[in-house]
C-alpha positions in Angstrom: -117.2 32.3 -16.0 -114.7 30.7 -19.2 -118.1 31.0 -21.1 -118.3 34.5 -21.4 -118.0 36.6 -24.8 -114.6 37.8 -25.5 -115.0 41.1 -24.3 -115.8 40.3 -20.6 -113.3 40.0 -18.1 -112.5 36.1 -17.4 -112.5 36.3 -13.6 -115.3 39.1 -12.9 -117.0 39.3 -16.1 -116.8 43.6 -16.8 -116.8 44.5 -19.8 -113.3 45.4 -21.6 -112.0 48.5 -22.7 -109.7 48.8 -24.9 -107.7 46.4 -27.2 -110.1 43.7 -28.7 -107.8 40.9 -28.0 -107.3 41.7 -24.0 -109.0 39.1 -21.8 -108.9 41.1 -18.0 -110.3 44.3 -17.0 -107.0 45.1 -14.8 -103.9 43.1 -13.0 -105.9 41.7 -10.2 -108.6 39.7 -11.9 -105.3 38.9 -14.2 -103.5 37.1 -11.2 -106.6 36.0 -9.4 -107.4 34.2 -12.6 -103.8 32.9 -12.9 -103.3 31.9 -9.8 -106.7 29.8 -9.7 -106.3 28.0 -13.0 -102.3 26.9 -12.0 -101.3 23.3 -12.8 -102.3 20.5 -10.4 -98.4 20.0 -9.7 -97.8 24.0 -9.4 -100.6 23.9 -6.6 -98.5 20.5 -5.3 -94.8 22.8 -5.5 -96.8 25.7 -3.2 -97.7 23.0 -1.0 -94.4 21.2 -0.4 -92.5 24.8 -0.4 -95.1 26.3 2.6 -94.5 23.2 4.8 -90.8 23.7 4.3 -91.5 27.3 5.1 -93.3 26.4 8.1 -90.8 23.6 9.0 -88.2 26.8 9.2 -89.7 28.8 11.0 -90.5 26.3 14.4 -86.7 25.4 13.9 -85.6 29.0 13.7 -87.9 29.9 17.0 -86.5 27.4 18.6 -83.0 28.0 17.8 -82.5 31.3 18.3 -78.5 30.9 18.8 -77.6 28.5 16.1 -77.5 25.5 18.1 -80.4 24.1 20.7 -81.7 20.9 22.3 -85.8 20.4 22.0 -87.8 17.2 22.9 -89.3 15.8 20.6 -93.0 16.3 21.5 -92.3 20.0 21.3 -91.8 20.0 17.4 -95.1 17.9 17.2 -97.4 20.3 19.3 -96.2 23.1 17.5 -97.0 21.1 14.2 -93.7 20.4 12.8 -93.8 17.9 9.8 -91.3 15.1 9.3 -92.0 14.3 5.7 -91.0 17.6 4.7 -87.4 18.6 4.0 -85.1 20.5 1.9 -81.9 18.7 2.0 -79.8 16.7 4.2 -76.5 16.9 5.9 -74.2 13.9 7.2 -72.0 14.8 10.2 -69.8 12.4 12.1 -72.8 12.6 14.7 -75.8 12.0 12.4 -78.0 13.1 10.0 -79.7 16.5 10.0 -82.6 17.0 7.7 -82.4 20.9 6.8 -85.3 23.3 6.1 -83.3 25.3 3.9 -81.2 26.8 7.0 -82.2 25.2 9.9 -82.3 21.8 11.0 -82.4 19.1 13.0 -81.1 15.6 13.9 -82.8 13.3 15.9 -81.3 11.7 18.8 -82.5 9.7 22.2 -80.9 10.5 25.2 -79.5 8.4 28.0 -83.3 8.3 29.9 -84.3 7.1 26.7 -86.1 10.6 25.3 -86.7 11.8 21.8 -85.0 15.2 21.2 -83.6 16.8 18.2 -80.6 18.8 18.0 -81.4 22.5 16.0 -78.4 23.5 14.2 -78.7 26.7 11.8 -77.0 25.9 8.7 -72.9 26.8 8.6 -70.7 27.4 5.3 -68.7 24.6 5.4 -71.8 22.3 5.0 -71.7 23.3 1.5 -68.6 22.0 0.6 -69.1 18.4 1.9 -70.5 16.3 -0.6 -73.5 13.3 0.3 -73.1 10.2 -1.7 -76.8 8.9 -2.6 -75.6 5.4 -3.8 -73.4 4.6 -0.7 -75.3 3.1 3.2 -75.8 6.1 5.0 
């Protein structure tokens, strides 16, 4: 609808009232327009930030006291994604990879089972400092 004359509406084609350089007919078709026509790596950013989102949320269910013990195969059924991760913490007993405040580390227990340990993010993981260029 980009082809129309200049005083239609670019997302539902109305005619405008008013000034004779406005280009929508009212806030919706505005943002509907917007928000169709975002960047390729806008679209990639919403993407990345809604599997973090959803990351979060299956770690916060399942760790409704700050600290909990899930096998692995229960993040997968309820369609937690590895790849995606906000930051990561070092702790004298591993790595946890954060989805903003929650995460997890991944651990194999004595049977030889694939858990992860759910930790909700604490204040003093702020103040320790990861160094990128040293061996994990």
């Amino acid at each position: 609808m980009e082809n129309l004359a200049p005083n239609k509406c670019l997302k539902c084609g109305k005619t405008l009232v008013g000034r004779t350089d406005k280009k929508f007919c009212d806030a919706y078709c505005r943002n509907s327009y917007n928000n169709q026509h975002k960047a390729v790596e806008e679209q990639y950013i919403q993407k990345v930030n809604s599997r973090i989102r959803k990351n979060r949320r299956i770690l916060r269910d399942l760790c409704p006291q700050g600290k909990a013990t899930v096998r692995k195969e229960v993040l997968n059924q309820l369609g937690y994604d590895y790849r995606y991760f906000s930051s990561i913490f070092k702790s004298k007993s591993g790595i946890y990879y954060l989805a903003y405040d929650y995460g997890f580390s991944p651990v194999i227990d004595d049977r030889g089972i694939e858990k992860a340990l759910i930790i909700q993010r604490q204040d003093y993981m702020d103040r320790l400092t990861l160094t990128i260029w040293k061996k994990l």
